[in-house]
C-alpha positions in Angstrom: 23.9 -86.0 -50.8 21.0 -85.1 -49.4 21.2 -81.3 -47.6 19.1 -82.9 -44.5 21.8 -85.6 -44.3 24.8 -83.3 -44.4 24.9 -82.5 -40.7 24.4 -85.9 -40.1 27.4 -86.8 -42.1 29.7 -84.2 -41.3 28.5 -82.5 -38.0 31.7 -80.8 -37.2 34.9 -79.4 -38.9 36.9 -82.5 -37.4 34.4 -84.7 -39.4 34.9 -83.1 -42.7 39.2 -83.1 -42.3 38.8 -86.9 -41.5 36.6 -87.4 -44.5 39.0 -85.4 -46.8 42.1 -86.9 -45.7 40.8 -90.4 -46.7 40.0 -89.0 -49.6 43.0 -88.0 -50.5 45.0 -91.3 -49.3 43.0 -93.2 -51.5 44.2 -91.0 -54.8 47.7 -90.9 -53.0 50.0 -88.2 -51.7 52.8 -87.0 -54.3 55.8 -85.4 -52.8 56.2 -81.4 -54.4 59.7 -81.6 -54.2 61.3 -85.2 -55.3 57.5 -86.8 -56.3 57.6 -89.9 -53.7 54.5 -91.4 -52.7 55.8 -92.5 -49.2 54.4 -90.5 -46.3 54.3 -90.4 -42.5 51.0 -89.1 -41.4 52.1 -86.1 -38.7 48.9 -86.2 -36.5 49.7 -83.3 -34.6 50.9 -81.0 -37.3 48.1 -82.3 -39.7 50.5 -82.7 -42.2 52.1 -85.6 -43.8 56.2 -85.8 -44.5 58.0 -87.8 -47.1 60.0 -90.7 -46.5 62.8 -89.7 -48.3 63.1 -86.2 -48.3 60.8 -84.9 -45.2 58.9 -82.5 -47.2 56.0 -81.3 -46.0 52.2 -81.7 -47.2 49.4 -79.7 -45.6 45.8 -81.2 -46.0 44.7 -78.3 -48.5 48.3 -78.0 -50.3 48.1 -79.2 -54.0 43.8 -79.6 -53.8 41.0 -77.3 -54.9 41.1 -75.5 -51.2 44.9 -74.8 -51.9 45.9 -71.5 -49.8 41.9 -70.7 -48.8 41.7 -69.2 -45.8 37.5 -71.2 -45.1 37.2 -73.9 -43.1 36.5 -77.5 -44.4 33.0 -77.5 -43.4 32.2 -74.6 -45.9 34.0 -76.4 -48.8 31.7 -79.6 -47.8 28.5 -77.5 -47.3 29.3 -75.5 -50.9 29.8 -78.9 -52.6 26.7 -80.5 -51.1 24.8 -77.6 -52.5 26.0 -77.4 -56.0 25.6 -81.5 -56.6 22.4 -81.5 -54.8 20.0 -80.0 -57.4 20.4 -80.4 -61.3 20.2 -76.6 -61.5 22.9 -74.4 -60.9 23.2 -73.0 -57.5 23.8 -68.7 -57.2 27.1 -67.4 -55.3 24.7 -65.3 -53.1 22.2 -68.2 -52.2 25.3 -70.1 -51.3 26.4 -67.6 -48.9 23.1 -67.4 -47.5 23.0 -70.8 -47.0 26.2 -71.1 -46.0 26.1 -68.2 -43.2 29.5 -66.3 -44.1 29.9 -62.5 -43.8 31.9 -61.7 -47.1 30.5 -62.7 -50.8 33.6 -62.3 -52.6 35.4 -65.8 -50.8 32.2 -67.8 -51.6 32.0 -66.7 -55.2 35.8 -67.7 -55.3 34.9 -70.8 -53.6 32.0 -71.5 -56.4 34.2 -71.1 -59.2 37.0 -73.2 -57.8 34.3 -75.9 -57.7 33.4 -75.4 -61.4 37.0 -75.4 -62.7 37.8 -78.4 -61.5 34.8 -80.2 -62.6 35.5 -79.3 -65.7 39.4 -80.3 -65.3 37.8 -83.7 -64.0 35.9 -84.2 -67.2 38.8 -83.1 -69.3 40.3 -86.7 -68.8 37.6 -88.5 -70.6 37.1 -88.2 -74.5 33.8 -88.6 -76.5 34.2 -91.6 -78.9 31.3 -93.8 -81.3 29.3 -91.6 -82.7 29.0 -87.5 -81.9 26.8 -84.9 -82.7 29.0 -81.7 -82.9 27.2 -78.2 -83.5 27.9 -74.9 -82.4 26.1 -72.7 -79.8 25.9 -68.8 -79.3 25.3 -67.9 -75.5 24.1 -64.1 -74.5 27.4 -62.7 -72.1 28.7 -59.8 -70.7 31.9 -58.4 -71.2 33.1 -55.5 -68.8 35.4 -53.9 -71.6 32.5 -53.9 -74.2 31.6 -50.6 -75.5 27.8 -51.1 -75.0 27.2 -46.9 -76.6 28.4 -48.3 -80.1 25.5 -50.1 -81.8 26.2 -54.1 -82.2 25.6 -56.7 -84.2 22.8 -58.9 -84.5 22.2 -62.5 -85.0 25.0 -64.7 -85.4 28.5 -62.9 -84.8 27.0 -60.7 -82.2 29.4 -59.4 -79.6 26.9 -60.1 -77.1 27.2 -63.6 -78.1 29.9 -66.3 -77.0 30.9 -69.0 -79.0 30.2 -72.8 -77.8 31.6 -75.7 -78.8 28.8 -78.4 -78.2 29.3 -82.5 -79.0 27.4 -85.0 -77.6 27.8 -88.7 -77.6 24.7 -90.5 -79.6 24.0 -94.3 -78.7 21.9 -96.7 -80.3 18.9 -98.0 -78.3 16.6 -101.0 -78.5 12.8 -100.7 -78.9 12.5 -101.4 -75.0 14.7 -98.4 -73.9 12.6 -95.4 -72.2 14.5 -93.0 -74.4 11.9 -93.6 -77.1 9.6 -92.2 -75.2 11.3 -89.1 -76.2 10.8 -89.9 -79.9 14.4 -90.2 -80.1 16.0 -92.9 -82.3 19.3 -92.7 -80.1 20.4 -91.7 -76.1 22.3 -89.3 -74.6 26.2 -90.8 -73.8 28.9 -88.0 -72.3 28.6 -84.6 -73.2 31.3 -81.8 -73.8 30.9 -78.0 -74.1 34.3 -75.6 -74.5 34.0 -72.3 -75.1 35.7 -71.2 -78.3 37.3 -68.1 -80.2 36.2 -68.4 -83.9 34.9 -70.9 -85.9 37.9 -71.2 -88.1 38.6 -74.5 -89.2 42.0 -75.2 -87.7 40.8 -74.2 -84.3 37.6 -76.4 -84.5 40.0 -79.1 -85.6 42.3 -78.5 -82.8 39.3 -78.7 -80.0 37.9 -81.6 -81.7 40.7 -83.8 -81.3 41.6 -82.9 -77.6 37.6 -83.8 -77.1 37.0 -86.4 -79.6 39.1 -89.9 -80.3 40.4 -90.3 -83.5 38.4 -92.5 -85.9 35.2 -91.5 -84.3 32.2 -90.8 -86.3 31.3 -87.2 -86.4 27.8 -85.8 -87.0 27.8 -82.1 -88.3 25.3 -80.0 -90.2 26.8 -79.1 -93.5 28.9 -75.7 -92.3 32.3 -75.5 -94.3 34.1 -75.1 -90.6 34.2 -78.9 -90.5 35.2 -79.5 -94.2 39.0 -80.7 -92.5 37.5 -83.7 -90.3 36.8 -85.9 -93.0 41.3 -87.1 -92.4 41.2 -88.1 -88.5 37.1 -88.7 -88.1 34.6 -90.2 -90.2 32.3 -87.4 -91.0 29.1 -87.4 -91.3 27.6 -83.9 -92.8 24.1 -82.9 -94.6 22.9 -80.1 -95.4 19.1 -79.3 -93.9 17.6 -75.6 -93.2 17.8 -74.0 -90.0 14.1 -75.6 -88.9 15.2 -78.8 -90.0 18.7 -79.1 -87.9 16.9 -80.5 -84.3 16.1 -83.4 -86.2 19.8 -84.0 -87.3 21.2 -83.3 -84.6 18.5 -83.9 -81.6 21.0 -84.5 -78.4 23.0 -81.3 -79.3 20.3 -78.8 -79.7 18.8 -80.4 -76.4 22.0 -79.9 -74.4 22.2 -76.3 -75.7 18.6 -75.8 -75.3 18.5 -76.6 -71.4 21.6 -75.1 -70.8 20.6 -71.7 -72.0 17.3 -72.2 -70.0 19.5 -73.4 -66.9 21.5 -70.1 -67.5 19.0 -68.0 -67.7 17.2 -69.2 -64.6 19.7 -68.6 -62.4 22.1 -66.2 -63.0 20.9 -62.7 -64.2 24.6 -61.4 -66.0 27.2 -64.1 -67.2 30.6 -62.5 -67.6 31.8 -63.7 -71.0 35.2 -64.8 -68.7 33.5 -67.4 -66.7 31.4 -68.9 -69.1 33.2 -72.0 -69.3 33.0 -72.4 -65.8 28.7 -72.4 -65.3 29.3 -75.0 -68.5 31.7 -77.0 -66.4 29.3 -78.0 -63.9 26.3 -77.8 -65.9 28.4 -81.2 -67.8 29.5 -82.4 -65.1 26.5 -82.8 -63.2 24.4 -84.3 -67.1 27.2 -86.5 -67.1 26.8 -88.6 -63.9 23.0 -88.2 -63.8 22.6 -92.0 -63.1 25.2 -91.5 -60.2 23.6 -92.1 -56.9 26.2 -89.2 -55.5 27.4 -86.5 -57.1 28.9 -85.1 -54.5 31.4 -88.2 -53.9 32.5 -87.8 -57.7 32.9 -84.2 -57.2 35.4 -84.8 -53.7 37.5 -86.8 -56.1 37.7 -83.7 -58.5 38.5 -81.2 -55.6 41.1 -83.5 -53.8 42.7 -84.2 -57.5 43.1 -81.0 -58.8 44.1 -77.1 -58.0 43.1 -73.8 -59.5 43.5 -70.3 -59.3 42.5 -67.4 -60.8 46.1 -66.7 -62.0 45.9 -69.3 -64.0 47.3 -72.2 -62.5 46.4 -75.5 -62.6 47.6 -78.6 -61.8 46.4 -82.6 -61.7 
């Protein structure tokens, strides 16, 4: 959506409750207590009560805007601006934008949104043929002792560990991709923030990301020596100049979302990586979308987070 058409569309706070209570129909209300999906819409209460047990469920209960205090205007207006632009979009512009007094709710209110895009994307796998690699991005840890020297290079502390794969498609010689000089085009993409490269964790992210049987493209790193049993692997060993070209889509992807990173946000906090990766996916992935922001109302009405830890679909 447009940010000229937003007042258009939703003009008042009535307007965005209407809006988000269809929404959330049309994916269907579950009861907390004994999961029926029978309700009586309360109109006065704004609430709806089960059929068979008369529990109660409030518009925000069991969404992304569970227990937050901001109206539903500000949770339309913050999604309109983070799936308007293919950039990222800065807590404190946001709040400029937005017009609220305090930062700290709007940079909650940010994150939420990133979280559950990349819960959202967490329900698709990559399958065909993927490009896996591994990228290091530059973070900031508030526990780091920054008066020891550090390493350099790969295994830096200031670097987090990313665990890129990106789906490769065959093209025919019409397709605009080869305008690119690229023999393939860019499917879904998926990037998860990892520990180590040990080989039984990579395993264990690549099949929560990856369907089994898939064929795997990796450079010739000993990490993915154990894929070769679920996945057929591809592997070759090229120098480090040589790697773009066998893995083009991958070191694209990490490529613009360093750039993207950079751009925007002066200090990442190595805890909320993941996050700035979520959306950065999220919005690649539905680039031929006409509306982002519709896709991402389905995310917020299907899913809740909070910073405790909890999550639930």
């Amino acid at each position: 959506m447009k940010l000229l058409d937003f007042y258009k569309v939703y003009p008042t706070e009535n307007s965005c409750k209407k809006e988000f209570k269809i929404q959330r129909e049309q994916e269907g209300i579950v009861c907390k207590k004994c999961k029926n999906t029978t309700h009586y819409w309360k109109k006065k209460r704004e609430q709806w009560e089960c059929k068979n047990c008369a529990y109660r469920t409030t518009l925000k209960s069991g969404t992304v805007m569970h227990n937050s205090k901001l109206s539903f205007q500000y949770w339309f207006m913050a999604m309109t601006l983070i799936s308007s632009t293919r950039k990222s979009f800065s807590a404190k512009e946001a709040q400029r934008q937005i017009g609220h007094n305090r930062y700290q709710p709007i940079w909650e209110m940010m994150h939420k949104l990133r979280a559950v895009m990349g819960l959202r994307d967490d329900e698709y796998v990559l399958n065909d043929e993927v490009e896996l690699d591994e990228g290091f991005f530059e973070t900031v840890d508030i526990n780091r002792d920054y008066s020891k020297p550090l390493k350099r290079g790969r295994g830096s502390e200031k670097q987090t560990k990313v665990l890129v794969s990106t789906e490769s498609k065959k093209i025919d010689s019409t397709d605009f991709t080869k305008k690119y000089n690229k023999e393939t085009k860019l499917g879904f993409i998926k990037m998860k923030v990892i520990n180590s490269l040990k080989k039984e964790e990579l395993l264990n992210q690549v099949k929560q990301i990856i369907r089994e049987g898939s064929i795997i493209k990796t450079d010739g790193s000993n990490s993915y020596n154990d894929f070769k049993n679920d996945y057929i692997h591809k592997s070759k060993v090229v120098d480090k100049q040589e790697s773009s070209k066998l893995l083009p889509w991958v070191h694209t992807v990490i490529s613009n979302a360093k750039k993207l990173l950079l751009d925007m946000h002066h200090r990442i906090d190595d805890d909320f990586l993941q996050n700035y990766l979520n959306e950065f996916c999220f919005k690649l992935n539905r680039r031929y979308f006409k509306s982002v922001f519709s896709r991402l109302l389905v995310a917020c009405v299907s899913y809740r987070w909070n910073y405790l830890g909890e999550t639930s679909g």
